[in-house]
Predicted model as a PDB file, atoms N, CA, C, CB and O in Angstrom, pLDDT in the B-factor column:
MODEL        1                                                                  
ATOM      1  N   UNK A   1       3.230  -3.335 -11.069  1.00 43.00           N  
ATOM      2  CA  UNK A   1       2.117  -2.688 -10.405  1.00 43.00           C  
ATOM      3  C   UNK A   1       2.576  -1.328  -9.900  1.00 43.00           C  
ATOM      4  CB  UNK A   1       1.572  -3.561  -9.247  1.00 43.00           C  
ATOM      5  O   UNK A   1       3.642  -1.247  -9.289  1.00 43.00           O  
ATOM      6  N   UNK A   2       1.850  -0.299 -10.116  1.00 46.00           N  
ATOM      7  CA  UNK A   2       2.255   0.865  -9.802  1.00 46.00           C  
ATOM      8  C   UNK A   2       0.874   1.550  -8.975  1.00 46.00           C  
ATOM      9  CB  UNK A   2       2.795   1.603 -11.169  1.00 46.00           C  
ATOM     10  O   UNK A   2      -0.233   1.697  -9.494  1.00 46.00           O  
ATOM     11  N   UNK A   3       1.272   1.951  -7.458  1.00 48.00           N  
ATOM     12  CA  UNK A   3       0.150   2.352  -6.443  1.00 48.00           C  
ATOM     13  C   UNK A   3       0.871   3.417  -6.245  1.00 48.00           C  
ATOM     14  CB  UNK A   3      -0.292   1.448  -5.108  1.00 48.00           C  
ATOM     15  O   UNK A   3       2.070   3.469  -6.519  1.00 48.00           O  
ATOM     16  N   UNK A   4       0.049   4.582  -5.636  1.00 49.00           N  
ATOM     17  CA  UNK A   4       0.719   6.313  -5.419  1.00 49.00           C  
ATOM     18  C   UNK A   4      -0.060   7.091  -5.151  1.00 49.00           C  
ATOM     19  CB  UNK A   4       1.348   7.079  -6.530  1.00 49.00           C  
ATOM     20  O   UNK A   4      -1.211   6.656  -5.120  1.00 49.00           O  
ATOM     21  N   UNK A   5       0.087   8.234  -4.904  1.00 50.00           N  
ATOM     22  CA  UNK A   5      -0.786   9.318  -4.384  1.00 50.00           C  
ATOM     23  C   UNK A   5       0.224  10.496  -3.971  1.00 50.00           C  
ATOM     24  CB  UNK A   5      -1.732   8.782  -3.074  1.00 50.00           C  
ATOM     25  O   UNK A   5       1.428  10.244  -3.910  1.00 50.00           O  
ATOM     26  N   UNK A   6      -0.150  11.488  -3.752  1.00 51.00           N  
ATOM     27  CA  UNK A   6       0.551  12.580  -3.514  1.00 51.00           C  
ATOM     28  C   UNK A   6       1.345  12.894  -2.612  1.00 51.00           C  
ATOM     29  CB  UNK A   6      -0.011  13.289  -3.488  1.00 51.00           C  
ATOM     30  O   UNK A   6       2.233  13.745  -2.555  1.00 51.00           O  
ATOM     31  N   UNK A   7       0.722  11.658  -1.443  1.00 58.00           N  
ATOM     32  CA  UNK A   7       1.008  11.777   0.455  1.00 58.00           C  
ATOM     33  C   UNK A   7       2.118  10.867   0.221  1.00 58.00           C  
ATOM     34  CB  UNK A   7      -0.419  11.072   1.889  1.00 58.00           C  
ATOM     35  O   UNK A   7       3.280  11.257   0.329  1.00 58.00           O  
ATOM     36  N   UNK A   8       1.807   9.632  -0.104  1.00 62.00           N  
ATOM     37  CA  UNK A   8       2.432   8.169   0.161  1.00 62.00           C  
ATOM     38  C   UNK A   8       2.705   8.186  -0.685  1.00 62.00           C  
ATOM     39  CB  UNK A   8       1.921   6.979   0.531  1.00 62.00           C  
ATOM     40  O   UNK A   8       2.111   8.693  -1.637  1.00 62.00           O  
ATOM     41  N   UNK A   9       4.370   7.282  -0.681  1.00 67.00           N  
ATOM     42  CA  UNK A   9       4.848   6.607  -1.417  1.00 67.00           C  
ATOM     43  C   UNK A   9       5.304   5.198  -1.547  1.00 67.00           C  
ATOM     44  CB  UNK A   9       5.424   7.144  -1.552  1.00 67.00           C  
ATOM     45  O   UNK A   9       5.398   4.659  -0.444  1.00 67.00           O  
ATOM     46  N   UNK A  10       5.660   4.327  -2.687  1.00 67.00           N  
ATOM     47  CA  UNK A  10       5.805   2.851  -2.383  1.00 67.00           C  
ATOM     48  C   UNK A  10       7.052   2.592  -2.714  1.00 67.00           C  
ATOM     49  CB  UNK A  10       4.882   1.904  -3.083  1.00 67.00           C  
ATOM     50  O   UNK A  10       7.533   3.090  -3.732  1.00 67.00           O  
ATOM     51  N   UNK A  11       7.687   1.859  -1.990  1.00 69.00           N  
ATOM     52  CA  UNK A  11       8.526   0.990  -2.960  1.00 69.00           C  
ATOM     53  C   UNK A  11       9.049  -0.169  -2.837  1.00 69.00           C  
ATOM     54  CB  UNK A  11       9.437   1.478  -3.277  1.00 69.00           C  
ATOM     55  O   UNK A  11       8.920  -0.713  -1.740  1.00 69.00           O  
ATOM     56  N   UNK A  12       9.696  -0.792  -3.782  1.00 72.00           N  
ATOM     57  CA  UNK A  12       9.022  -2.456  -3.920  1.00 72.00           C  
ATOM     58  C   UNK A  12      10.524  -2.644  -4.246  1.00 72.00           C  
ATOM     59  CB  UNK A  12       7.526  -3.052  -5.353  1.00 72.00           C  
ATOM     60  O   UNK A  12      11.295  -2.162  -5.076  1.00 72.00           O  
ATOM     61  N   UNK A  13      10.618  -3.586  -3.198  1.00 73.00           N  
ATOM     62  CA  UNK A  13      12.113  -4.861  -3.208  1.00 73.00           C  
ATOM     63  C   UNK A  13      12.040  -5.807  -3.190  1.00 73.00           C  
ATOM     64  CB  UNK A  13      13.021  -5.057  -2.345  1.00 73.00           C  
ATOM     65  O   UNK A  13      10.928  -6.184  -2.821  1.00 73.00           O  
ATOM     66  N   UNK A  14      12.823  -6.678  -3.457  1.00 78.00           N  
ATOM     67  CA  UNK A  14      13.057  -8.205  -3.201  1.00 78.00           C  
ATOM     68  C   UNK A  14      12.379  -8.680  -2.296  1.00 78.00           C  
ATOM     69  CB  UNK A  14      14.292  -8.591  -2.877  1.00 78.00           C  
ATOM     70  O   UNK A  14      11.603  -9.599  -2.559  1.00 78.00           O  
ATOM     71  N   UNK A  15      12.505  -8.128  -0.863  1.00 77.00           N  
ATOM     72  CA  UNK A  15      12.024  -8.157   0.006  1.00 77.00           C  
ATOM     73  C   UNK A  15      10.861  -7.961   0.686  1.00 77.00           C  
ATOM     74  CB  UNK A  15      12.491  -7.881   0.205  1.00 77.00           C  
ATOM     75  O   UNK A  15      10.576  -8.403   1.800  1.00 77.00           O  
ATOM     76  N   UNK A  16       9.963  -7.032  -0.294  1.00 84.00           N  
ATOM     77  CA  UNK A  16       8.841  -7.006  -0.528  1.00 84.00           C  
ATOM     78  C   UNK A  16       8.648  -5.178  -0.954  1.00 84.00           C  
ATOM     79  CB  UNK A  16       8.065  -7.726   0.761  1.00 84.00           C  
ATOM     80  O   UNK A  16       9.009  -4.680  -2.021  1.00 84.00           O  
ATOM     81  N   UNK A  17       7.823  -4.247   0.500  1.00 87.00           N  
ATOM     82  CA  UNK A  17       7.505  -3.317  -0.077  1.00 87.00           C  
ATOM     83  C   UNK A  17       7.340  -2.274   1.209  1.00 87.00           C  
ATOM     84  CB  UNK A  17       6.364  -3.647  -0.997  1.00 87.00           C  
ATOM     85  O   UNK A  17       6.941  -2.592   2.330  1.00 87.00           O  
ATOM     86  N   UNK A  18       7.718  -1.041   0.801  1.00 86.00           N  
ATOM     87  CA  UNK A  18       7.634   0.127   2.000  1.00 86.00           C  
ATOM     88  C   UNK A  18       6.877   1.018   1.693  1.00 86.00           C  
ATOM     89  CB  UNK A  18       8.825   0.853   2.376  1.00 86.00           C  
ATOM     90  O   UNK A  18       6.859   1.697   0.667  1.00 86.00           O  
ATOM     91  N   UNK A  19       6.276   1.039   2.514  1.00 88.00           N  
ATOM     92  CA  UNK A  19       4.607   2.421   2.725  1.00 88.00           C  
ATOM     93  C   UNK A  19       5.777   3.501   3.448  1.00 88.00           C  
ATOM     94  CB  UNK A  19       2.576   1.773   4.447  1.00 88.00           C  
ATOM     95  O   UNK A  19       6.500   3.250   4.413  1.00 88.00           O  
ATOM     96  N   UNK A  20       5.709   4.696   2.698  1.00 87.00           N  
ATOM     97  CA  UNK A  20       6.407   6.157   3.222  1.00 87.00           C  
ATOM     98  C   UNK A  20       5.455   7.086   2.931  1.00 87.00           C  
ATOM     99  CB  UNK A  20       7.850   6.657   2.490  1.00 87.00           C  
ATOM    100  O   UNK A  20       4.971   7.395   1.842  1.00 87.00           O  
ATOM    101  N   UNK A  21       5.183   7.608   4.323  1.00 86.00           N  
ATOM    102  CA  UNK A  21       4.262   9.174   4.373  1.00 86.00           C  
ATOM    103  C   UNK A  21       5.399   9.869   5.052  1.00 86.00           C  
ATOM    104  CB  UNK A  21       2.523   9.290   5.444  1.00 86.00           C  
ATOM    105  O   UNK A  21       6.062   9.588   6.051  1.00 86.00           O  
ATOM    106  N   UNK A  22       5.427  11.181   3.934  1.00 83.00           N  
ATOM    107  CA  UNK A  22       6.644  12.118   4.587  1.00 83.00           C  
ATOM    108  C   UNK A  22       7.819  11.569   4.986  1.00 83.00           C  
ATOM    109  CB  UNK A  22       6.273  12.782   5.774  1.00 83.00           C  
ATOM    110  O   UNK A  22       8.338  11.500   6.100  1.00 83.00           O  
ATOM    111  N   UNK A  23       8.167  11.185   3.907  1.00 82.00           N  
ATOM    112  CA  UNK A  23       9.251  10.384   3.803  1.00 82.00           C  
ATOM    113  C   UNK A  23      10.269   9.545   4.939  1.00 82.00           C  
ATOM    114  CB  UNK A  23       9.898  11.162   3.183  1.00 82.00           C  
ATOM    115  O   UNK A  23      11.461   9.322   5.149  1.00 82.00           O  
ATOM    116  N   UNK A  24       8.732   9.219   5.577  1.00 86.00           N  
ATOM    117  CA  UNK A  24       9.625   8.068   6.759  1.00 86.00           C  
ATOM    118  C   UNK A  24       8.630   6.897   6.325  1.00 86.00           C  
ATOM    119  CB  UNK A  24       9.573   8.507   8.943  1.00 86.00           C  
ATOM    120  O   UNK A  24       7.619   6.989   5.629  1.00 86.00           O  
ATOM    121  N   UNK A  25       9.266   5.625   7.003  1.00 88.00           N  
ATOM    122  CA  UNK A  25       8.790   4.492   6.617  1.00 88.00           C  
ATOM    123  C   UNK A  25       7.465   4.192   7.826  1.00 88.00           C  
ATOM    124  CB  UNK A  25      10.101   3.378   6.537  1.00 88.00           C  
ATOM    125  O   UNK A  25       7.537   4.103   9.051  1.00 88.00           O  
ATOM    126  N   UNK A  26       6.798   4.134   7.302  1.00 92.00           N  
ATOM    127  CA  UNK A  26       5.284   3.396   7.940  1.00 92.00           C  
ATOM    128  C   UNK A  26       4.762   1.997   8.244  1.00 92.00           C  
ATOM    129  CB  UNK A  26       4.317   3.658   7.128  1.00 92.00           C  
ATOM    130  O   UNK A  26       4.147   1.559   9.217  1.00 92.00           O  
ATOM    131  N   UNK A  27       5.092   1.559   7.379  1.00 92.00           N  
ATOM    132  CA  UNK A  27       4.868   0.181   6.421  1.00 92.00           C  
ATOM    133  C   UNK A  27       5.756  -0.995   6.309  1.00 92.00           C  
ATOM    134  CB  UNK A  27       4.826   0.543   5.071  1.00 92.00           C  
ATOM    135  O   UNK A  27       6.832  -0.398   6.281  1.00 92.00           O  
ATOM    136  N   UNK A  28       5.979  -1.907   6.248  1.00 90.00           N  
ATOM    137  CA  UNK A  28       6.998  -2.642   5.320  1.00 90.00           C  
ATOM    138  C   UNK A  28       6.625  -4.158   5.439  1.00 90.00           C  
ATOM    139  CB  UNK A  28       8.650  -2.371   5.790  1.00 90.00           C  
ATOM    140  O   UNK A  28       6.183  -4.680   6.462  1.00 90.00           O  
ATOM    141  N   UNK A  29       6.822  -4.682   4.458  1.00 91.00           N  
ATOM    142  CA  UNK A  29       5.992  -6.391   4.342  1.00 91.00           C  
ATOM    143  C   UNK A  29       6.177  -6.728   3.004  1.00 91.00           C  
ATOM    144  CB  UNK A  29       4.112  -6.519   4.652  1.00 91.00           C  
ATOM    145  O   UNK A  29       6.637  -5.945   2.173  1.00 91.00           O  
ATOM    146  N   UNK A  30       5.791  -8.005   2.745  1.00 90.00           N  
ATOM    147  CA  UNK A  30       4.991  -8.894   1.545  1.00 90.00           C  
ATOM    148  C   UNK A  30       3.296  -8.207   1.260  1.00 90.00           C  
ATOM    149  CB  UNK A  30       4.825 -10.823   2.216  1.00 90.00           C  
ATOM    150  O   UNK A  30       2.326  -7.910   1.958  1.00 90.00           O  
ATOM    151  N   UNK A  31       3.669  -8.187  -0.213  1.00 87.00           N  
ATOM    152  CA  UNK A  31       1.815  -7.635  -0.228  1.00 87.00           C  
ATOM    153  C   UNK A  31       0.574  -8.315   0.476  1.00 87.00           C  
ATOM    154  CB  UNK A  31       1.211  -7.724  -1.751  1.00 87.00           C  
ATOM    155  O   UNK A  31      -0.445  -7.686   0.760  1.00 87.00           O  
ATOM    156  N   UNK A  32       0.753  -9.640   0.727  1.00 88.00           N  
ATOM    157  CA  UNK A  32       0.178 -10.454   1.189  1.00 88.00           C  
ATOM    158  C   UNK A  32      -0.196  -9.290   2.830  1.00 88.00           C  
ATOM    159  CB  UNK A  32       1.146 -11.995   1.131  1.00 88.00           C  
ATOM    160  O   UNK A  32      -1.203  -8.610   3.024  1.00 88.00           O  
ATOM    161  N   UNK A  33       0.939  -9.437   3.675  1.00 92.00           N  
ATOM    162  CA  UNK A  33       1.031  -9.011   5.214  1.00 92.00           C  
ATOM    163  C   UNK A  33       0.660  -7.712   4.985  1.00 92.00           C  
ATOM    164  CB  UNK A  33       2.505  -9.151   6.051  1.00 92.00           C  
ATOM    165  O   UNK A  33      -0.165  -7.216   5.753  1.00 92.00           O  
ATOM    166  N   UNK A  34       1.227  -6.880   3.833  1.00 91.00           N  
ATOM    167  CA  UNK A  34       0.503  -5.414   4.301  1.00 91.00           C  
ATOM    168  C   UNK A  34      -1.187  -5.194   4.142  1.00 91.00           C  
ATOM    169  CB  UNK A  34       1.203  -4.172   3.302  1.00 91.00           C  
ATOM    170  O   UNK A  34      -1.796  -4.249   4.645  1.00 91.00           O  
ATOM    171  N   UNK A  35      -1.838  -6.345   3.279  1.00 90.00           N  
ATOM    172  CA  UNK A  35      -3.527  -5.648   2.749  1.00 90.00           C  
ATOM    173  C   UNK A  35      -3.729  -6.312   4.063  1.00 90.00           C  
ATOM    174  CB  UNK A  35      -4.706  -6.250   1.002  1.00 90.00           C  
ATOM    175  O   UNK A  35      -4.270  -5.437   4.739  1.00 90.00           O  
ATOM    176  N   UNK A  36      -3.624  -7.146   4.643  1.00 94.00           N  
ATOM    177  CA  UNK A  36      -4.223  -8.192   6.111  1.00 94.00           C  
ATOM    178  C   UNK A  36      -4.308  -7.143   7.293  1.00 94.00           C  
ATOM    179  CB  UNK A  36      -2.898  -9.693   6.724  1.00 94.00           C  
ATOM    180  O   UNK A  36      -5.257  -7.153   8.077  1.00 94.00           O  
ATOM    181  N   UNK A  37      -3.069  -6.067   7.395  1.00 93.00           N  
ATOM    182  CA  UNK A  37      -2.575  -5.173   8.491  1.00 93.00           C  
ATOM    183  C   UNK A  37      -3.739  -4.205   8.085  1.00 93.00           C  
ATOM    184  CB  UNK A  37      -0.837  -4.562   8.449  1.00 93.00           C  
ATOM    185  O   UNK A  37      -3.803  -3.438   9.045  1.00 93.00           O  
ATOM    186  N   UNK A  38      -4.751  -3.807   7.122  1.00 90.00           N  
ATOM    187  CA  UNK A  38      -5.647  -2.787   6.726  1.00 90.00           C  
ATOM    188  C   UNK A  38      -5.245  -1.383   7.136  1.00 90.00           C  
ATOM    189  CB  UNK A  38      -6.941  -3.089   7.251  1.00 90.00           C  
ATOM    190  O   UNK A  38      -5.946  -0.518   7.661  1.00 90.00           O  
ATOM    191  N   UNK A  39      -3.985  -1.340   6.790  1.00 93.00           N  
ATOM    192  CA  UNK A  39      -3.670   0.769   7.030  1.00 93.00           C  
ATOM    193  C   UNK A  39      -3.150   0.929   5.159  1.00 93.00           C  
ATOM    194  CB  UNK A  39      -1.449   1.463   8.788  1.00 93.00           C  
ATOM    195  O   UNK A  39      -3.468   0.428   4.080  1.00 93.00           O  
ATOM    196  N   UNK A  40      -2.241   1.895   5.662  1.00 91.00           N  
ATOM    197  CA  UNK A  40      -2.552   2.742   3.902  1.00 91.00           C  
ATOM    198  C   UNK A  40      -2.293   1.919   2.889  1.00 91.00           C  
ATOM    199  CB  UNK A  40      -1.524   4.117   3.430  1.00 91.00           C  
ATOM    200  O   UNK A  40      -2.995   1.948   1.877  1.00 91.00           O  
ATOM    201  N   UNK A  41      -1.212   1.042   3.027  1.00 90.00           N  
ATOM    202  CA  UNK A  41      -0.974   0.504   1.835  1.00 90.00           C  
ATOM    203  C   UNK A  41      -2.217  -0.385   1.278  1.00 90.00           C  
ATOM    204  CB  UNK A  41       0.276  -0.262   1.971  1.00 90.00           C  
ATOM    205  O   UNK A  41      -2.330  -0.760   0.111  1.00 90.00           O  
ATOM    206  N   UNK A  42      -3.052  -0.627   2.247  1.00 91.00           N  
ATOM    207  CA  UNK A  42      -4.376  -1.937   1.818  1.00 91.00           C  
ATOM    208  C   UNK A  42      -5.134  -0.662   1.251  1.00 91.00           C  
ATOM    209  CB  UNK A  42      -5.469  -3.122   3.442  1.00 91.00           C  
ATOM    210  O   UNK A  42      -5.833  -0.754   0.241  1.00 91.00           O  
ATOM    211  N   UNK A  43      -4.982   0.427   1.881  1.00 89.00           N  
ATOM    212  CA  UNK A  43      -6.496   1.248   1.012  1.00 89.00           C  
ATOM    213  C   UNK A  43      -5.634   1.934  -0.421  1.00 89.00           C  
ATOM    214  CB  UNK A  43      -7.485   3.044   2.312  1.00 89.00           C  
ATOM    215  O   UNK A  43      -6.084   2.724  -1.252  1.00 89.00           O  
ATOM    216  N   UNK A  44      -4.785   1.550  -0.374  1.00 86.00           N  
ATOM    217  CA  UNK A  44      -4.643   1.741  -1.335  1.00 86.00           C  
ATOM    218  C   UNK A  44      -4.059   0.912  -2.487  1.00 86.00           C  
ATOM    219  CB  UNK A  44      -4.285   2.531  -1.125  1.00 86.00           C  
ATOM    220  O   UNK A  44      -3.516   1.229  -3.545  1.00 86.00           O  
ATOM    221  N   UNK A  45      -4.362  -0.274  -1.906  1.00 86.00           N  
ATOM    222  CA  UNK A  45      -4.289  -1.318  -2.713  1.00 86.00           C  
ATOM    223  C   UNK A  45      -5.854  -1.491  -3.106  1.00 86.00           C  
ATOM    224  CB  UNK A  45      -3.558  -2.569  -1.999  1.00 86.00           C  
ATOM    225  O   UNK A  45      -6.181  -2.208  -4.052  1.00 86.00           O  
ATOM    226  N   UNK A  46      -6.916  -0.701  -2.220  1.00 88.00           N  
ATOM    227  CA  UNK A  46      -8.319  -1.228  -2.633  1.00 88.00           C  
ATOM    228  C   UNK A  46      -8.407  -0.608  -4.040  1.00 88.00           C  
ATOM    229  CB  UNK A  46      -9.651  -0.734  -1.573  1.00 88.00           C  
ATOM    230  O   UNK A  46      -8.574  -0.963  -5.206  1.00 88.00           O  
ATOM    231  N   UNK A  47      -8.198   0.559  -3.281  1.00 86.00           N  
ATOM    232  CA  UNK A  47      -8.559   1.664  -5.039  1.00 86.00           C  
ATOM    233  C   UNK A  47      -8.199   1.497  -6.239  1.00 86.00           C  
ATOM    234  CB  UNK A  47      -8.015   3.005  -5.192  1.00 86.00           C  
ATOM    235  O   UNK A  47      -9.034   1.573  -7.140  1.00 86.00           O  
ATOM    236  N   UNK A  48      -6.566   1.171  -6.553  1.00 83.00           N  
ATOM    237  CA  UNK A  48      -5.925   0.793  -7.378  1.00 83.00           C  
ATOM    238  C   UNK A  48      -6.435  -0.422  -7.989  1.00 83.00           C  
ATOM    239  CB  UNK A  48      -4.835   0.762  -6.950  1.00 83.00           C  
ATOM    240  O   UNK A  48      -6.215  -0.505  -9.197  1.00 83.00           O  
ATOM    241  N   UNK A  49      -7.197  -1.590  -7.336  1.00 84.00           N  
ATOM    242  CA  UNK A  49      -7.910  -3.032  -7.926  1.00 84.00           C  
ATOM    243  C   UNK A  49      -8.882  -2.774  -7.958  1.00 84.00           C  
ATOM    244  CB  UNK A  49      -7.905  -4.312  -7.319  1.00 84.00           C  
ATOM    245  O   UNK A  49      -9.158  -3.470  -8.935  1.00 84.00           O  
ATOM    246  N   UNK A  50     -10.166  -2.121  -7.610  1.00 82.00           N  
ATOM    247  CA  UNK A  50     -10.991  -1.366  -7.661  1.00 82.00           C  
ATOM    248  C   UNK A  50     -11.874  -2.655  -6.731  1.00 82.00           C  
ATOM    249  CB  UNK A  50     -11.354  -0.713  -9.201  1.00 82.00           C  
ATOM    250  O   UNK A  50     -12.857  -3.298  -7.100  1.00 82.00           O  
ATOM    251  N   UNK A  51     -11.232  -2.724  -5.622  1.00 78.00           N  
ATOM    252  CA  UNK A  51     -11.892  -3.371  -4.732  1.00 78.00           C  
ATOM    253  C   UNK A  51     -12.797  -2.764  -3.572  1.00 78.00           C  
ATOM    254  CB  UNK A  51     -11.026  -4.044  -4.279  1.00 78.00           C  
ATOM    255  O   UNK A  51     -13.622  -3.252  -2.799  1.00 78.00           O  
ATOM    256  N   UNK A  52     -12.149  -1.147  -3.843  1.00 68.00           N  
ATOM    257  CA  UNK A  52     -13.047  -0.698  -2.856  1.00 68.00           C  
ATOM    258  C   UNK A  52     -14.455  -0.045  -3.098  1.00 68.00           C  
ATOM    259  CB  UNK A  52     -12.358   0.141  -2.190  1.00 68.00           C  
ATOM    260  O   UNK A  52     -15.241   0.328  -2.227  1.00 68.00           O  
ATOM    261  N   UNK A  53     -14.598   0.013  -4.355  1.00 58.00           N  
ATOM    262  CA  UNK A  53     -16.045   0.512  -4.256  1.00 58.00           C  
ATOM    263  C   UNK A  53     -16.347  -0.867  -4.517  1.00 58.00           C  
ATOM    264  CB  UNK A  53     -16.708   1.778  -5.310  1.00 58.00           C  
ATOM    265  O   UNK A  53     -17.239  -1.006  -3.680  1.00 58.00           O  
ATOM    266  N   UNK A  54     -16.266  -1.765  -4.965  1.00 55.00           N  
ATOM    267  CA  UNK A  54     -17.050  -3.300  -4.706  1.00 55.00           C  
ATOM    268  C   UNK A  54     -17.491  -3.591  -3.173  1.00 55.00           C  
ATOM    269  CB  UNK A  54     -15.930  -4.648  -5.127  1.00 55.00           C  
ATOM    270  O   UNK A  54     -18.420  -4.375  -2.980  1.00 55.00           O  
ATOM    271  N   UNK A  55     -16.834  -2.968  -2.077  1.00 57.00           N  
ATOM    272  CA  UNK A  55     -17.301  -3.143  -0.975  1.00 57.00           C  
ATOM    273  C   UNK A  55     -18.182  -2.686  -0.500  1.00 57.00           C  
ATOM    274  CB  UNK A  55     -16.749  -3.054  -0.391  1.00 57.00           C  
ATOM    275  O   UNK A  55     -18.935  -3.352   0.210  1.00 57.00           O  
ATOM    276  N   UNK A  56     -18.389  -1.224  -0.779  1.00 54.00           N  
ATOM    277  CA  UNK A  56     -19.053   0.011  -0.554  1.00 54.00           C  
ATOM    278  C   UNK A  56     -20.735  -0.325  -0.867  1.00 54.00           C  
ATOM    279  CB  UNK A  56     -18.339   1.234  -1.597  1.00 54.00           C  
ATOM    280  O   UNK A  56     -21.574   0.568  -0.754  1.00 54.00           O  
TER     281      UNK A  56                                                      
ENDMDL                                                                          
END                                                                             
């Protein structure tokens, strides 16, 4: 799975996954814990599944 944008970046470990804006860490969880927490990594998990205009 590959999520991104110009601002944020992801990246994905064993351990799960880190939301970085301006290259500090924001984020960090199981995909599960970050879409539940609803900050960047969930909106941008909407777009990427195209869950968010299904909401809209």
């Amino acid at each position: 799975m590959k999520l991104g944008s110009p601002r944020y970046k992801l990246c994905f470990t064993e351990g799960g996954c880190h939301v970085m804006d301006q290259g500090k860490i924001v984020e960090q969880g199981k995909h599960e814990e970050l879409v539940a927490r609803n900050g960047i990594y969930n909106g941008l998990w909407q777009v990427q599944s195209g869950t968010l205009a299904a909401n809209k």
